[in-house]
C-alpha positions as CSV (number, residue, x, y, z in Angstrom):
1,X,-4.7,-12.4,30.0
2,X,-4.4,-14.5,33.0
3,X,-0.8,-14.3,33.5
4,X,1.1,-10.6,34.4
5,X,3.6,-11.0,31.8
6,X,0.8,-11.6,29.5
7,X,-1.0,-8.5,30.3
8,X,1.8,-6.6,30.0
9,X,2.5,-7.9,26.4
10,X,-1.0,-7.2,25.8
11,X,-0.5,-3.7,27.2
12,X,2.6,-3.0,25.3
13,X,1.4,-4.6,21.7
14,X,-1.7,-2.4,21.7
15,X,-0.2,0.8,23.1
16,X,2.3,0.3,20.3
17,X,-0.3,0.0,17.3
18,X,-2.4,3.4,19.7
19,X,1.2,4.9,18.6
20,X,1.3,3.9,15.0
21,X,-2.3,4.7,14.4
22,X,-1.5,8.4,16.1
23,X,1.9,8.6,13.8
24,X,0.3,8.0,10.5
25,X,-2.9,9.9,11.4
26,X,-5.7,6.1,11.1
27,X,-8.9,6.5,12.3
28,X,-9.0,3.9,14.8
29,X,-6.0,1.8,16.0
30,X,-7.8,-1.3,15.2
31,X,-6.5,-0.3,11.3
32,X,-3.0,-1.1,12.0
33,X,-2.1,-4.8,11.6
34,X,1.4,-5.6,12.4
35,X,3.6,-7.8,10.2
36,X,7.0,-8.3,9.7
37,X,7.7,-5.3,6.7
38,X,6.4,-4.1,3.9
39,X,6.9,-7.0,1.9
40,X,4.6,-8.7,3.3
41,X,2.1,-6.2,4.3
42,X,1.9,-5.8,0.3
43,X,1.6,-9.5,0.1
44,X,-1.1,-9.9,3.1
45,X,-3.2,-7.4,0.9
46,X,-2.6,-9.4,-2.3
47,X,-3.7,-12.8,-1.3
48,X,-5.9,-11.9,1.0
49,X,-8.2,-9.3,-0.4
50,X,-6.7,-9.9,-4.0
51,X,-7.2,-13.6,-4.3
52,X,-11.0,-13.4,-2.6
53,X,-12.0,-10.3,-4.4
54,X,-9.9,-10.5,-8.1
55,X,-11.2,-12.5,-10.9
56,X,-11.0,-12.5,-14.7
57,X,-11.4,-9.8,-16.4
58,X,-10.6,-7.3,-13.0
59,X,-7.7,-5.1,-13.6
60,X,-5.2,-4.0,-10.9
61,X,-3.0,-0.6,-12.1
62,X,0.6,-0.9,-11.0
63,X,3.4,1.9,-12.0
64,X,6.5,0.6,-13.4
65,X,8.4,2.5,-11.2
66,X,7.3,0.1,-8.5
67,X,9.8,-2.1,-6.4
68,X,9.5,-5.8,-7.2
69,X,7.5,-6.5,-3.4
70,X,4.1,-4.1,-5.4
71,X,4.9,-5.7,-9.0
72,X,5.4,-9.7,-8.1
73,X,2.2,-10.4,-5.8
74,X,0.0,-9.1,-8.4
75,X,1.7,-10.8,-11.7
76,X,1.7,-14.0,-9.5
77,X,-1.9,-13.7,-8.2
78,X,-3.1,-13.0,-12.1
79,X,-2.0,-16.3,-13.3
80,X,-4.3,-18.0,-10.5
81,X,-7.1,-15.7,-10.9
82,X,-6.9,-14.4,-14.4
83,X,-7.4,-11.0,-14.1
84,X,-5.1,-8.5,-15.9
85,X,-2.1,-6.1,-14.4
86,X,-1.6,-2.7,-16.2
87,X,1.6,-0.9,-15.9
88,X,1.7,3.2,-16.2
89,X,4.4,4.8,-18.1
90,X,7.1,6.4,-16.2
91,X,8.7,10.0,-17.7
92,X,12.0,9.9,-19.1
93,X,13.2,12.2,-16.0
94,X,12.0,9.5,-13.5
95,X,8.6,11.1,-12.6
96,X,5.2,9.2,-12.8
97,X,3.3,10.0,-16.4
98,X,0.0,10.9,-14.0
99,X,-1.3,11.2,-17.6
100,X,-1.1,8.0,-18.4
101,X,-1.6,6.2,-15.1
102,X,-5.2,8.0,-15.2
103,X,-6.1,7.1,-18.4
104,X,-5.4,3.3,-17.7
105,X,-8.2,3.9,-15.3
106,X,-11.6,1.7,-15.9
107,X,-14.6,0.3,-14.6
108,X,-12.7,-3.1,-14.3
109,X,-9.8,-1.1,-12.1
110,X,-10.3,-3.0,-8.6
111,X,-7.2,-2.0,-6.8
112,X,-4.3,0.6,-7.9
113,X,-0.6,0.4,-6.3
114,X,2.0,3.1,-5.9
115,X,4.6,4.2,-4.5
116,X,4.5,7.1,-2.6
117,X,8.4,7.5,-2.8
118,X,10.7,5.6,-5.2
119,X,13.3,3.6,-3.8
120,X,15.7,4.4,-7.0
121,X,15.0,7.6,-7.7
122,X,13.6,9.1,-4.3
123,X,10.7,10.7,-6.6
124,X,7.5,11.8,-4.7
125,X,4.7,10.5,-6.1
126,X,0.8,12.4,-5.4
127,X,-0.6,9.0,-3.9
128,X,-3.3,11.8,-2.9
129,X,-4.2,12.8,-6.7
130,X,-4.0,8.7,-7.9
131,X,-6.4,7.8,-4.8
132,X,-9.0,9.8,-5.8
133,X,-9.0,9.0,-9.3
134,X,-8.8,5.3,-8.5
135,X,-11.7,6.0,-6.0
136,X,-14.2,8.0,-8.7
137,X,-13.7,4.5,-10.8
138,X,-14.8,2.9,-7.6
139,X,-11.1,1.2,-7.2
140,X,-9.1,0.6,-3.9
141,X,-5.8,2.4,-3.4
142,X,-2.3,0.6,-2.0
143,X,0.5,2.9,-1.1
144,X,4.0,1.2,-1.0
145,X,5.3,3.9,1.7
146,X,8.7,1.6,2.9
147,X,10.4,5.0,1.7
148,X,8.3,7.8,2.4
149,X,6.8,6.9,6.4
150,X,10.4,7.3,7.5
151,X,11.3,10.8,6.2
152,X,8.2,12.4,5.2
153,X,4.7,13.3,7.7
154,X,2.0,10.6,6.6
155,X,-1.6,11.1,7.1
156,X,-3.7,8.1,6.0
157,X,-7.0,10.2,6.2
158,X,-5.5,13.5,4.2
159,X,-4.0,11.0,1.6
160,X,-7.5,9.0,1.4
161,X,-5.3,5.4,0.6
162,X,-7.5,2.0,1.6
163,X,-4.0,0.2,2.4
164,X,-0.7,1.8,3.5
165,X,2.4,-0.5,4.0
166,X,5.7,0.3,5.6
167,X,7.6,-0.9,7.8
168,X,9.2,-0.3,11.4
169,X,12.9,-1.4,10.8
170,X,13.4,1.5,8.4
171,X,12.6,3.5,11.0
172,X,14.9,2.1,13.6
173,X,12.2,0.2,14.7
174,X,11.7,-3.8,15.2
175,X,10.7,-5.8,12.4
């Protein structure tokens, strides 16, 4: 920066995402990427690593107790690059059928997405467990955590997730 004012953005912006990096236990600061919420953090991974790395006859695994920001990207982004989304069952009391979100598990599995907390039902999801399933079929691993960040302790590293996306407003933070 030549300007002071500049610097001292500079300053603040990266001591902010030193913080973040810190709060949800990431490796290196240089992980967090700000955006505006978790919308679009789920959206930034969709058509950017989705649409470069999806292609017909990939599958990406989805629960269907996801919010509509982890369901619509990936419906939207098959049509364009013909590749298949798979929906796990959800149990009759709410809770994820681990069972059957395993099982849909294959070779063509590229990327799977879960919540780690509902936003209906405030169910707790082992985004742990799914990870390393979906990493022994050499998958990534997206964790909606809009819900869980806010109330719950979140380490990236323990949880072994390739993408985490929340955001800072739920948290009394900016947008």
């Amino acid at each position: 920066a030549v300007h002071t004012l500049s610097q001292e953005a500079t300053d603040m912006h990266e001591n902010a995402r030193e913080a973040i990096a810190r709060f949800v236990n990431a490796r290196d600061s240089a992980e967090i990427v700000f955006v505006r919420g978790t919308t679009e953090a789920i959206n930034l991974v969709a058509y950017s690593w989705g649409l470069r790395n999806l292609k017909s006859g990939d599958e990406v695994l989805v629960s269907l107790m996801e919010h509509h920001s982890n369901i619509v990207p990936w419906e939207i982004l098959s049509k364009i690059n013909g590749f298949s989304v798979k929906y796990a069952e959800v149990n009759s009391d709410g809770t994820l059928n681990y069972e059957d979100f395993e099982s849909k598990f294959s070779r063509k599995t590229k990327i799977a997405c879960l919540s780690q907390v509902s936003n209906v039902s405030g169910v707790i999801n082992d985004v742990k467990r799914v990870a390393k399933v979906a990493h022994d079929h050499g998958a990534l691993m997206l964790v909606d955590g809009a819900q869980s960040v806010p109330h719950i302790p979140v380490d990236v590293q323990d949880l072994d997730v390739d993408f985490l996306a929340f955001s800072g407003h739920k948290m009394l933070g900016p947008t």
